[in-house]
N, C-alpha and C positions, 0 to 999 in steps of 0.2 A: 308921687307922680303917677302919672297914666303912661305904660308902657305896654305898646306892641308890639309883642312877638309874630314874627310871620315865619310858619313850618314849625310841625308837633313832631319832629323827629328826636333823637335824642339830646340834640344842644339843644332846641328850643324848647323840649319838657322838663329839660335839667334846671333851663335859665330861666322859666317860671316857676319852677321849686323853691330855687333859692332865692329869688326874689319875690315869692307869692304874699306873705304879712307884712314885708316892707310899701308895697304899691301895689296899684288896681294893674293887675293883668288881665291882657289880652290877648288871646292866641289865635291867629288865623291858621287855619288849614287847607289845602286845596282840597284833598281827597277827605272820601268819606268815614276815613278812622284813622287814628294818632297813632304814631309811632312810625313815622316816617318807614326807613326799609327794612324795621320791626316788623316780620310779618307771624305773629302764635298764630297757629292751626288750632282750634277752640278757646280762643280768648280774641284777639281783636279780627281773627280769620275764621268765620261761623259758613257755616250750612256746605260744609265737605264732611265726604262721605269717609269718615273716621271715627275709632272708638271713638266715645269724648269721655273716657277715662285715660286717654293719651293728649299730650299736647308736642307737637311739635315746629321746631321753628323754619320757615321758607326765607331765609337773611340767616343773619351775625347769630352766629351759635356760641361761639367761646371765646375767653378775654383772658390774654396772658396774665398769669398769678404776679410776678415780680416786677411787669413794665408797666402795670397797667395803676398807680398808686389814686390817682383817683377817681376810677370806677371803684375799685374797691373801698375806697373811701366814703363813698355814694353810698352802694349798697349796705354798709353796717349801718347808715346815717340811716337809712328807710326799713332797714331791719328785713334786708332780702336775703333768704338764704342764699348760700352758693357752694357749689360742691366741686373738691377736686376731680381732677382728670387727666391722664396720660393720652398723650394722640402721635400717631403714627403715619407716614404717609409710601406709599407703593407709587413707582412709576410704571406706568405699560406703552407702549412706542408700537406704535402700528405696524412694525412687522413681526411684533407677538411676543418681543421679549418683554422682560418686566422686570423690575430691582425693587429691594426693599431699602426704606429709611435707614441708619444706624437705629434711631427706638424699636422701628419693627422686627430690625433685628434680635436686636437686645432682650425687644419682651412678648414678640408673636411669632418664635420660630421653634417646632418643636424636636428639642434633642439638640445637641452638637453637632450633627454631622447635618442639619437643615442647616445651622446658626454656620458653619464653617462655608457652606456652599453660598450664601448667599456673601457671607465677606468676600469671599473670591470673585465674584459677580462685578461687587461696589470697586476692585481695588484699582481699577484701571483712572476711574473717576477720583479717587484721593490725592493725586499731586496738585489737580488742577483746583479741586477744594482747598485745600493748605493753600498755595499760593492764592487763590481770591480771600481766604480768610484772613492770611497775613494781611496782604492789602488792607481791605476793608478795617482791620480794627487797631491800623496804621493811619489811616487818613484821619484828616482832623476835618471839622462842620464845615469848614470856609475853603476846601481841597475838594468839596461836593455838588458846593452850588454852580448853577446853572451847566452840570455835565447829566446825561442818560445813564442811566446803567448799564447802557452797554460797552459803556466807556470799563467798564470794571467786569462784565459777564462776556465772554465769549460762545460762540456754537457748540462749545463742550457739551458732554452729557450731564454733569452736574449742574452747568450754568442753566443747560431745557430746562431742568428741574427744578430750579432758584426760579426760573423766571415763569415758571408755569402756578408755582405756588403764590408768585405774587397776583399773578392773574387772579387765582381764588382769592385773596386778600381783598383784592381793591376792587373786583367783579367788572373787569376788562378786558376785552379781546386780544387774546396771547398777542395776535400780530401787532398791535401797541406796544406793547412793556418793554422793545428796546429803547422808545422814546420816553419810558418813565423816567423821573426824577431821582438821579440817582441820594439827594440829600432826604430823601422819604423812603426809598428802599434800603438802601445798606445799612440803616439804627435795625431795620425790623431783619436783615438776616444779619444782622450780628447777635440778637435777641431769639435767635429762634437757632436751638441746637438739641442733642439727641435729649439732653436733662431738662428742657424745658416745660414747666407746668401750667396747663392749660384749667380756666375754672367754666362752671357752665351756672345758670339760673337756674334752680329748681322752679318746676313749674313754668320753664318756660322765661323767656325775652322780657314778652309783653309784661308781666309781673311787677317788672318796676317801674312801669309806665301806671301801670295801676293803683303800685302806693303810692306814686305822687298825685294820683286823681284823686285819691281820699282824703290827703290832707289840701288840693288847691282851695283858691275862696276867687277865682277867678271867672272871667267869661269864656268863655272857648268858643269859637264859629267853627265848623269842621265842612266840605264843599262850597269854603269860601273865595270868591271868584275876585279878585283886587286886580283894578282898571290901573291903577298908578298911587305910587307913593312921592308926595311931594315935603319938602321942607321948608319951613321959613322960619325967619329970625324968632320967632315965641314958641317951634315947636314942629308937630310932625300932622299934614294930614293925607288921610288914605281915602283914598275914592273907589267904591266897589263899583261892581260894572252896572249893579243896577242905577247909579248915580250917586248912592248915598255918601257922604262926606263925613270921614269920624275924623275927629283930632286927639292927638298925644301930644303929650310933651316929648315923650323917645322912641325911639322903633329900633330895633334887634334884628335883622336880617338873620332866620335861622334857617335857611332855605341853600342848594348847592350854587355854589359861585357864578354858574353862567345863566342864573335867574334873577341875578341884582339887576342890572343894567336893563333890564327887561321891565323891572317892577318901577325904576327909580324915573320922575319923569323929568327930574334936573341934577343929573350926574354931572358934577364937576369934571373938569382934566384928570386932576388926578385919580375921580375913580373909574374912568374911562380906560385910563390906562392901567389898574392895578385887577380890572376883570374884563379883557378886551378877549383875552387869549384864552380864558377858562369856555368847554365846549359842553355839551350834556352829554350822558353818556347812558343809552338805556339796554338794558341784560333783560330778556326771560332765565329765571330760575324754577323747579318742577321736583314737587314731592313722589315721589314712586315709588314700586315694591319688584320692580325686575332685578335680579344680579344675576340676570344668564348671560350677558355680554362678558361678564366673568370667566366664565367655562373656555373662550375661545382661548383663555391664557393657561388654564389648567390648573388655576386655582380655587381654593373656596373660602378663603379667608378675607374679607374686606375690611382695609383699613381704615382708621376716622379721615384723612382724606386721601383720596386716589387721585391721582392725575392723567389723564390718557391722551396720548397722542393720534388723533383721528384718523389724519393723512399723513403724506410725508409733505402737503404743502401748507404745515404749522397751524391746523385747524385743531383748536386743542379745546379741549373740557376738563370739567373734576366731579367725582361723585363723592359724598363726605355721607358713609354710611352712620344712619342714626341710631341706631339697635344701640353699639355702641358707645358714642357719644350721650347718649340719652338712659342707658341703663336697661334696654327692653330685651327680655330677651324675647328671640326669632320663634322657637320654640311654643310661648303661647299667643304670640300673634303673627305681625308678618316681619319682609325683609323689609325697613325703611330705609330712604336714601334722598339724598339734597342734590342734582344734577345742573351743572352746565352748559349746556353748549354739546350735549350727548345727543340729539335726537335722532341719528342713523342708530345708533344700540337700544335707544328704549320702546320697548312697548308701549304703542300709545294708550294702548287698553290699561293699560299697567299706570297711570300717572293718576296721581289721588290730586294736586293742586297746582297752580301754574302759578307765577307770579311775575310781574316788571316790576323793577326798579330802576330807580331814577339815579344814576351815580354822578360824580362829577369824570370827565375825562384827563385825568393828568399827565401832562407834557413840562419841560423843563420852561418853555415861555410862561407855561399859566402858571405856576409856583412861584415867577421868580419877585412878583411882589404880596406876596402874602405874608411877609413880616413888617411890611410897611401897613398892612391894613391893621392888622393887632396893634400896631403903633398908636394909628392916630381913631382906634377904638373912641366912639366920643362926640368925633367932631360932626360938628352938622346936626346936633343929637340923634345921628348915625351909630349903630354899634354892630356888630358881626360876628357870628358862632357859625361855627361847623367843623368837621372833622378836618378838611381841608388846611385848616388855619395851624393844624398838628401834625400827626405823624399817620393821618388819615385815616385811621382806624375806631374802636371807640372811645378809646381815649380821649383823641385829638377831641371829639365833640365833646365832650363830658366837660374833659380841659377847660374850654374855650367857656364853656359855660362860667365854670368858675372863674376865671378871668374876668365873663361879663359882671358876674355876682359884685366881683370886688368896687367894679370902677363903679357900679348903681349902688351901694351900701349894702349887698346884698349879704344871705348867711354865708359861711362857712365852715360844712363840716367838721369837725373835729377828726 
């Protein structure tokens, strides 16, 4: 069959892998390089001013070891290496106090009487952790849907903390994430605790966007501009906006959810209704080498991620230091660091790379039928990949991919 994929992000390069010797692939792109909000700093992100004996990533840096079964499934299958990792995160509150993780305790505190001071710190925050904890790995799937997390996190200082790190997860504007969904949030913090092992790409993200471009046999358009995607009974055709008219027999919607409706130029009812409420949601992210905003806390230890509270009117960011995460040390080069939503503390002289991303905006209406879309995967010779359709992380796309493989004949992994 002749199948188009539209969006080289990770479900849509996954779901041309697996499907690439079964049928003619075709992948549209909007932008001028794959990997969706994959973005390598010397491999698909050229002419910054960087060694280019380093590579570093401006996106999705690490993928949990134990929840994440097939990415890591993926990467044996493409023969990517992957290297463990411990990660740690620090909160700082705009009026200068700051807390360590339980890991950063555990493994970035030097001597007893640092590791004793900082428990004393956390201990105020630990009943109200336990009781969210209990909760949370008390509730059952169908006790989730269509509630916010805030139905479950309260103003605590632990819950800032929950909810600030989903902010880095899902790359959202803190002041959202009481309207996230709480049946996509509480699996990933019930998942995420002081033992948690984090894995990274050697080499960088972009690498395994690479071994699957060595093995494609497909067509790729990359600044491809598509006027409308129409279906009819024998099949799928796409009209680019310069006029031209291609037909498929399938199309894969690999693109974020509040871009279907946009693309599709005879949405039924029902998918009117199943991406009516999905919004777009777009982040600057920013490679840099400042950590004096550090200093004002009177620290000098950065952990893989930080979290910081800007204001006291919930203007929040994260800086997820790369030294560490990436294995470099400071020493023969610089300090590197992955920021959000920081720009009162960084130097602007200081910022080696800038980056948008394109994220979906998640709220409890726009989730509440995206088990109905995985359903009826198929129909209309309609199909749909993206992290959304998961636990919105890389998984969720990887997942969905596979899902697509199975219902087109496609591989799968071993």
């Amino acid at each position: 069959m002749k199948i188009a994929i539209i969006g080289a992000g990770a479900a849509g390069m996954t779901s041309a892998y697996l499907l690439n010797k079964q049928h003619d692939i075709t992948i549209f792109e909007k932008q001028p390089t794959l990997g969706g909000n994959i973005r390598t700093l010397n491999k698909n992100v050229t002419g910054v001013n960087l060694d280019r004996n380093l590579v570093l990533d401006n996106g999705v840096i690490e993928f949990q070891q134990d929840n994440f079964p097939n990415f890591h499934k993926l990467m044996r299958d493409l023969n990517v290496n992957v290297a463990q990792g411990q990660t740690s995160s620090e909160l700082f509150l705009a009026d200068g106090h700051y807390y360590k993780s339980g890991a950063g305790i555990l493994y970035h505190c030097e001597g007893l009487k640092e590791r004793l001071r900082e428990i004393w710190k956390i201990l105020p925050m630990l009943s109200g952790y336990l009781r969210f904890s209990l909760a949370a790995f008390k509730a059952k799937p169908q006790q989730l849907y269509d509630r916010p997390v805030s139905d479950f996190l309260n103003q605590d200082l632990y819950a800032v903390w929950f909810k600030m790190l989903l902010m880095y997860a899902y790359s959202m504007p803190y002041q959202s994430i009481d309207k996230f969904p709480a049946e996509i949030a509480i699996p990933l913090l019930r998942h995420s605790s002081i033992f948690t092992q984090w894995d990274r790409i050697v080499g960088g993200v972009y690498t395994y966007i690479e071994k699957i471009l060595e093995q494609f046999e497909g067509t790729i358009h990359c600044q491809a501009n598509i006027n409308s995607v129409c279906r009819t009974e024998n099949g799928v055709i796409i009209t680019m906006a310069n006029g031209d008219k291609l037909l498929f027999d399938k199309v894969v919607f690999a693109v974020t959810p509040d871009q279907v409706l946009n693309l599709l130029c005879d949405a039924n009812e029902d998918e009117q209704r199943r991406f009516a409420a999905w919004q777009g949601n777009q982040i600057e992210t920013v490679i840099h080498t400042d950590v004096s905003f550090y200093k004002h806390f009177g620290v000098s230890y950065y952990s893989e991620f930080d979290v910081f509270q800007n204001d006291t009117l919930n203007h929040c960011g994260y800086n997820a230091y790369l030294n560490r995460l990436y294995d470099i040390n400071p020493e023969q080069y610089q300090h590197y660091s992955l920021a959000y939503n920081l720009g009162k503390q960084i130097n602007p002289e200081k910022i080696i790379h800038r980056q948008r991303h394109q994220t979906p905006l998640y709220s409890v209406d726009a989730v509440r039928y995206r088990h109905e879309v995985v359903a009826t995967n198929g129909e209309n010779h309609t199909y749909h990949a993206g992290a959304y359709l998961g636990e919105g992380l890389h998984e969720g796309a990887i997942s969905s991919a596979f899902a697509i493989a199975k219902l087109l004949g496609g591989r799968n992994p071993p």
